[in-house]
C-alpha positions in Angstrom: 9.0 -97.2 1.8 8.6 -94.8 4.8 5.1 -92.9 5.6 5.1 -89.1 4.5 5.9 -87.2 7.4 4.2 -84.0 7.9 4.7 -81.1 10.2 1.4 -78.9 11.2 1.5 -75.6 12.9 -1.8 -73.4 14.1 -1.3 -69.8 15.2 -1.3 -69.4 18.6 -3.9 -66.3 18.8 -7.3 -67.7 20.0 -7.9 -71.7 19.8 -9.7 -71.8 16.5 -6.7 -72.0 14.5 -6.0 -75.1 16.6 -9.7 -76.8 16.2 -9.8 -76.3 12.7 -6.4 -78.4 12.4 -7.9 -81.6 13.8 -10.0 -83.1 11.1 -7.0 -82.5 8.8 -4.9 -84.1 11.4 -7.2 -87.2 11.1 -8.0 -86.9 7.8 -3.5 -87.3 7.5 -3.5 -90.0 9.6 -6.2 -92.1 7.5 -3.8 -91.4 4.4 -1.1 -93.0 6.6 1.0 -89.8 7.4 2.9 -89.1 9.9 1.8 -86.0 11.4 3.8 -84.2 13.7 2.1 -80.9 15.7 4.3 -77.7 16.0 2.6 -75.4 18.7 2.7 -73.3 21.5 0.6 -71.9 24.6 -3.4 -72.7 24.7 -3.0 -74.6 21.5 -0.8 -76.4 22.0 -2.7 -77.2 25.4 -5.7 -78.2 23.0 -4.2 -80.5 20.0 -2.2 -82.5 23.0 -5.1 -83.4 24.8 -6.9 -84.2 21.2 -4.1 -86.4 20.1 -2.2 -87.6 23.4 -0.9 -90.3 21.0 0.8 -87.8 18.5 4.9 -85.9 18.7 4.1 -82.6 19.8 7.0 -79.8 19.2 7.1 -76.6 21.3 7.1 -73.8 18.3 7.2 -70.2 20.1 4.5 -68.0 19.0 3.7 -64.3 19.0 2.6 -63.6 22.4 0.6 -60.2 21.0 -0.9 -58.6 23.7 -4.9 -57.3 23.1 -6.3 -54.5 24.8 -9.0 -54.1 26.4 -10.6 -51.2 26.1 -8.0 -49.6 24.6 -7.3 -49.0 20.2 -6.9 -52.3 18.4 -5.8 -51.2 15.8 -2.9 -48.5 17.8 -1.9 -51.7 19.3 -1.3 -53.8 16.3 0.4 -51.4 14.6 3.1 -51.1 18.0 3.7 -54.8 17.9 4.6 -54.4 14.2 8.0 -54.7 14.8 7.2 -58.0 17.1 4.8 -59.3 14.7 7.7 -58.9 11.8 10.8 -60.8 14.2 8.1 -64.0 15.1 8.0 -64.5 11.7 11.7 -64.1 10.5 12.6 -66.7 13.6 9.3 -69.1 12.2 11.2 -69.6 9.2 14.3 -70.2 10.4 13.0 -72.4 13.0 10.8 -74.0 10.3 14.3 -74.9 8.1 15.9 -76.3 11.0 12.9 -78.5 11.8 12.7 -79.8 8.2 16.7 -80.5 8.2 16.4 -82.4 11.8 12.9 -84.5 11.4 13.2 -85.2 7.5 9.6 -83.4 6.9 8.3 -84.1 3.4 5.6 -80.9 3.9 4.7 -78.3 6.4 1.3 -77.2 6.6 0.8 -73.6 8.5 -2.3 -72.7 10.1 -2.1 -68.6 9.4 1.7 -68.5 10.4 3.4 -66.3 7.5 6.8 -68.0 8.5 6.0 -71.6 8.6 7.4 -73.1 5.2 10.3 -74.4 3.6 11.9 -74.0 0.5 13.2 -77.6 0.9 9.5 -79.0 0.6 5.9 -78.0 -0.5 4.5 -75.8 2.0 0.7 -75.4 2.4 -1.1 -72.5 4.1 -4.5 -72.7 5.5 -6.4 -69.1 5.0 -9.8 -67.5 6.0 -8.3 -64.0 5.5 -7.1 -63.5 2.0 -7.9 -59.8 2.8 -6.9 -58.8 6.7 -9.9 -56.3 6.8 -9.6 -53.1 8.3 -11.7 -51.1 10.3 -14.0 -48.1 8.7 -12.4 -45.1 9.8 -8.4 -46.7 8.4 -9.8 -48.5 5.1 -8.2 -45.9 2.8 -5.2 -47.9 3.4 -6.7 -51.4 3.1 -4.4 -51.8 -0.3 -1.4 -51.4 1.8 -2.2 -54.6 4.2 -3.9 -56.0 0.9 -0.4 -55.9 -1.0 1.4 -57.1 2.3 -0.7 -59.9 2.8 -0.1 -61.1 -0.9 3.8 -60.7 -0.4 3.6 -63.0 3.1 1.3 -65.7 1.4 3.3 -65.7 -1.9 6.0 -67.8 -1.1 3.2 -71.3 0.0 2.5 -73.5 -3.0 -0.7 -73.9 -1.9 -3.2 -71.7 0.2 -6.4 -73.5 1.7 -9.4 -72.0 2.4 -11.9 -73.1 4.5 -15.2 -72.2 2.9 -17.1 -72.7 -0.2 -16.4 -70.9 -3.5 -19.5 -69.5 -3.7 -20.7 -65.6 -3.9 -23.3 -66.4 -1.0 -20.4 -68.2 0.8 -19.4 -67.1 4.7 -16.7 -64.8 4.0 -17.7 -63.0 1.7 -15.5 -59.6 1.2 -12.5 -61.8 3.3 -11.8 -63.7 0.4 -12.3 -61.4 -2.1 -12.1 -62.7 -5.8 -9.5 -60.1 -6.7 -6.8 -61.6 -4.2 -6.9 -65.0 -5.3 -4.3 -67.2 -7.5 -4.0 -70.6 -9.4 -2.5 -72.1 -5.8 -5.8 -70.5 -4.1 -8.4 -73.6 -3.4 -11.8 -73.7 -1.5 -11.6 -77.0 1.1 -15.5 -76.2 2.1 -15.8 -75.8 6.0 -13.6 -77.6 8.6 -14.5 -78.3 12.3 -13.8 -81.0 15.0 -17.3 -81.2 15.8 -19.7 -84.2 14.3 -23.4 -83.2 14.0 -25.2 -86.1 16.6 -28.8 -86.9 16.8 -31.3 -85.0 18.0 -32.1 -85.7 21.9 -33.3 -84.3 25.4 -32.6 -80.8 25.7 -30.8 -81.2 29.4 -29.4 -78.1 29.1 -31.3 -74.6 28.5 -27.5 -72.5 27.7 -24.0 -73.4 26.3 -21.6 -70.5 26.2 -18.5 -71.2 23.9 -15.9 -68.8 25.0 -12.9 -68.4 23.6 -10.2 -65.6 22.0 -7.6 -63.9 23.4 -7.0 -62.2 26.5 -8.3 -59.7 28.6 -11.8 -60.2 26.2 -12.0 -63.7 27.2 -12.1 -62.9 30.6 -14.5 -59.9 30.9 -17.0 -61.8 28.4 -17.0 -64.7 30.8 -18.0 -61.9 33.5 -20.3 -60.4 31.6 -22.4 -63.8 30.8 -22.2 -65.2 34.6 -23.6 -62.2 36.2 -26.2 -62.1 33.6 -27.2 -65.7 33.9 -27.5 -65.2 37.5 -30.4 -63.1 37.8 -32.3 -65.9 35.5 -33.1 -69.1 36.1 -31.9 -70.6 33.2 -29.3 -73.7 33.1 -26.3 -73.3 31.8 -22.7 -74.7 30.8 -19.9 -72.2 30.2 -16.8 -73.6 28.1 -14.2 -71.1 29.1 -11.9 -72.1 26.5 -9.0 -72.4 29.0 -7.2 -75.9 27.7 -3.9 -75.6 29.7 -6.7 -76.3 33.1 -8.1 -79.5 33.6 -11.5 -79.1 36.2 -15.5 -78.3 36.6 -16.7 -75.8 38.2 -20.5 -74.9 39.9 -20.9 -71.0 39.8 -24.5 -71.9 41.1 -27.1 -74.6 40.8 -27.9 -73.6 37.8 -24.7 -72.8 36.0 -21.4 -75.2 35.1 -18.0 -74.0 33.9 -15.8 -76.2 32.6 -12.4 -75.1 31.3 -12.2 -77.1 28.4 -13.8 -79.9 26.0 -12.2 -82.2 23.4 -14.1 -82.2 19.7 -16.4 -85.3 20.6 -17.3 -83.9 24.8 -18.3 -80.6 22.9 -20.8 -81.8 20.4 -22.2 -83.9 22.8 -22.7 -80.7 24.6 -23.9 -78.6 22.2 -26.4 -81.2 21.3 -27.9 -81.4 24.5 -27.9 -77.8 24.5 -31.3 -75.6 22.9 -29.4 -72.1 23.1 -25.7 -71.4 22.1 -23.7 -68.3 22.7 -20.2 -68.0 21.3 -17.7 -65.5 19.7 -17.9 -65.3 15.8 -14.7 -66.2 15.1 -14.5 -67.6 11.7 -13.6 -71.3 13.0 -16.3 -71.5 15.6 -19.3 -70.3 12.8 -17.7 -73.3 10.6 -18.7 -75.5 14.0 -22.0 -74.5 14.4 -22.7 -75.0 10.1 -21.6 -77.7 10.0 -24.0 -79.0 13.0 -26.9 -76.9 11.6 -27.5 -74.7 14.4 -28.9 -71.6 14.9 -26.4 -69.6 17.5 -26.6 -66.2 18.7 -23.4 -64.4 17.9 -20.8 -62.0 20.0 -17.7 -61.1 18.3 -14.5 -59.9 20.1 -14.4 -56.0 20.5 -12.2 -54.4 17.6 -11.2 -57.6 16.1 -12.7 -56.7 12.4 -12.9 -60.7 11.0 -15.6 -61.3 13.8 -17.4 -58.1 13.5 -17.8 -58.2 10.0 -18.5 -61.7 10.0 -21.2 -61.3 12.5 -22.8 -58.7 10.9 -23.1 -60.5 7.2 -24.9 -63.6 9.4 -27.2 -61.3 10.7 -27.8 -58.9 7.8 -28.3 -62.4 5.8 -31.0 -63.4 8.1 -29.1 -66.7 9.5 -27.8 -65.9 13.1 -28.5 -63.1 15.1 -25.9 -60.9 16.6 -24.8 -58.3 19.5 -21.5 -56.3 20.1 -20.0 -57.4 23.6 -21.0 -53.1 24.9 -24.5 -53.8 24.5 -25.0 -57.8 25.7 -28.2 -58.6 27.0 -29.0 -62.3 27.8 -32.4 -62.0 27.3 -32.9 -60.0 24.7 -31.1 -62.4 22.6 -32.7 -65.4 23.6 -36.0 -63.7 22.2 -34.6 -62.2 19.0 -32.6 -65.1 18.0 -35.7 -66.9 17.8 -36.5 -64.9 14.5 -33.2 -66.4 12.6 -33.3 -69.3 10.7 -29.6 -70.8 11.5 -27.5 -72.6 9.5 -28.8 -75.5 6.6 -27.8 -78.5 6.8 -24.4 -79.1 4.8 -24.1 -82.1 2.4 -20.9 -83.8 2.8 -18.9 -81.2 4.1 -16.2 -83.0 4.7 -15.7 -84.0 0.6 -13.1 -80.9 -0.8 -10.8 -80.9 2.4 -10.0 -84.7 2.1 -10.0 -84.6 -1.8 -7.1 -81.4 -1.4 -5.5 -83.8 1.2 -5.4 -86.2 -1.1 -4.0 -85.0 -3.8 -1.8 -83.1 -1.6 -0.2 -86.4 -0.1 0.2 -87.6 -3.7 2.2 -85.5 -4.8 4.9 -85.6 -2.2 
């Protein structure tokens, strides 16, 4: 009797769509599947160099362009018409995949048009409500209903966090938008919490997200970090470049880390700096860590999410306008972090499970 063969595809805007696929990828592969990765651009840059061993497909994503310091929300609404063709060519492309590599399930990272109507389709979700900014929200039941109609057609949608009211998303996955096929998989990351050691680095900046944001935060920290004398490693989240590089003789970049170079990292690290994206705050509660957040101008997830961590007295938070180093370093001291998490790994690889099963 053949393995299950499954195909897995991230979204290809930002990298934490990608990360957040890898323990499920090994968690597949320790149930004996066959997992096949569907993916384009940086992603697709990242899960090769996770799993050299693995069949990687080229699947074409989006290509939405950000602005940057223009209207996010102006420019979504432009691409609509982009946004709407990437996913009518996902599912056909998804069909003919099926057909051609005898898939017995897709699982989609946050891409609408990844599934099948041949076999069971699974979504993983962290926005059951796409929030929007303040001054549009008297149309939030428009993208509410829209949302519902794009995740409708998945026989199962996965989300990573707990089903708890003090949970991290909090207004994201609002009780009101959520159905029988809706299931809580607790937290997922690539990163393992490691023992405590030498501190040998003062600074780790996580940067990631799409561009031009990616670039003028990684600006923004280097010229800041130059008029300290603090040490620092910047991960620029670039995976498609291989390479180190010494800004100073104080500060590191390197473009990229697998899941095991980066918690090493971040271990030996006492300060960390990163966006707020919903993947990367899974990383750092998972290792118990008490970062200082900066979330990606206009993108409303990060924002929001930012602001509930800090509101909640668990990570403190600045907008990307008003960044300053050091007065972060001082008034981060005042958070208490993230708890450690029992287990975290327990609901993902029991939905996995059962998931398999039933192929």
């Amino acid at each position: 009797m053949r393995a299950k063969k499954i195909l897995i595809a991230p979204l290809d805007w930002g990298l934490g769509h990608a990360t957040r696929c890898v323990p499920i990828i090994n968690i597949l592969r320790s149930l004996g599947v066959e997992v096949v990765i569907a993916a384009d651009r940086r992603p697709a840059q990242l899960l090769r160099k996770e799993f050299p061993d693995l069949e990687h497909l080229r699947f074409p994503g989006y290509e939405i362009v950000y602005p940057d310091h223009g209207n996010m929300a102006w420019m979504m609404f432009r691409q609509l018409p982009k946004i709407a063709s990437g996913i009518a060519f996902e599912r056909r492309h998804t069909e003919e995949l099926v057909r051609k590599h005898r898939f017995d399930a897709v699982i989609s990272d946050n891409r609408w048009g990844v599934r099948s109507n041949a076999v069971p389709s699974a979504l993983i979700i962290n926005q059951l409500r796409i929030l929007l900014s303040k001054n549009l929200r008297w149309g939030q039941w428009i993208i509410d209903g829209a949302n519902r109609m794009l995740i409708a057609p998945f026989n199962e949608l996965w989300v990573p966090d707990a089903d708890r009211t003090d949970n991290m998303l909090g207004e994201l996955a609002d009780p009101s938008l959520r159905t029988r096929r809706t299931h809580f998989v607790g937290p997922i990351s690539r990163l393992q919490p490691l023992p405590s050691g030498p501190k040998t680095t003062q600074v780790i900046v996580i940067i990631s997200g799409p561009e031009p944001q990616r670039s003028i935060f990684e600006r923004m920290i280097v010229s800041q970090l130059l008029r300290t004398e603090l040490t620092a490693l910047i991960v620029r989240g670039i995976p498609e470049q291989d390479g180190v590089e010494s800004v100073s003789e104080r500060i590191t970049m390197v473009n990229s880390m697998t899941g095991n170079e980066l918690s090493e990292a971040i271990a030996s690290s006492e300060i960390i700096i990163s966006r707020s994206g919903h993947s990367t705050i899974m990383d750092m509660a998972i290792l118990g860590r008490n970062p200082i957040f900066i979330p990606t101008p206009q993108q409303t997830e990060q924002e929001y999410l930012a602001l509930r961590l800090r509101n909640n007295g668990i990570c403190y938070s600045e907008s990307q306008q008003e960044f300053d180093l050091q007065r972060c370093i001082e008034r981060h001291k005042a958070y208490k972090g993230f708890p450690p998490l029992p287990d975290p790994a327990r609901l993902l690889t029991e939905r996995l499970e059962r998931f398999v099963r039933s192929l």
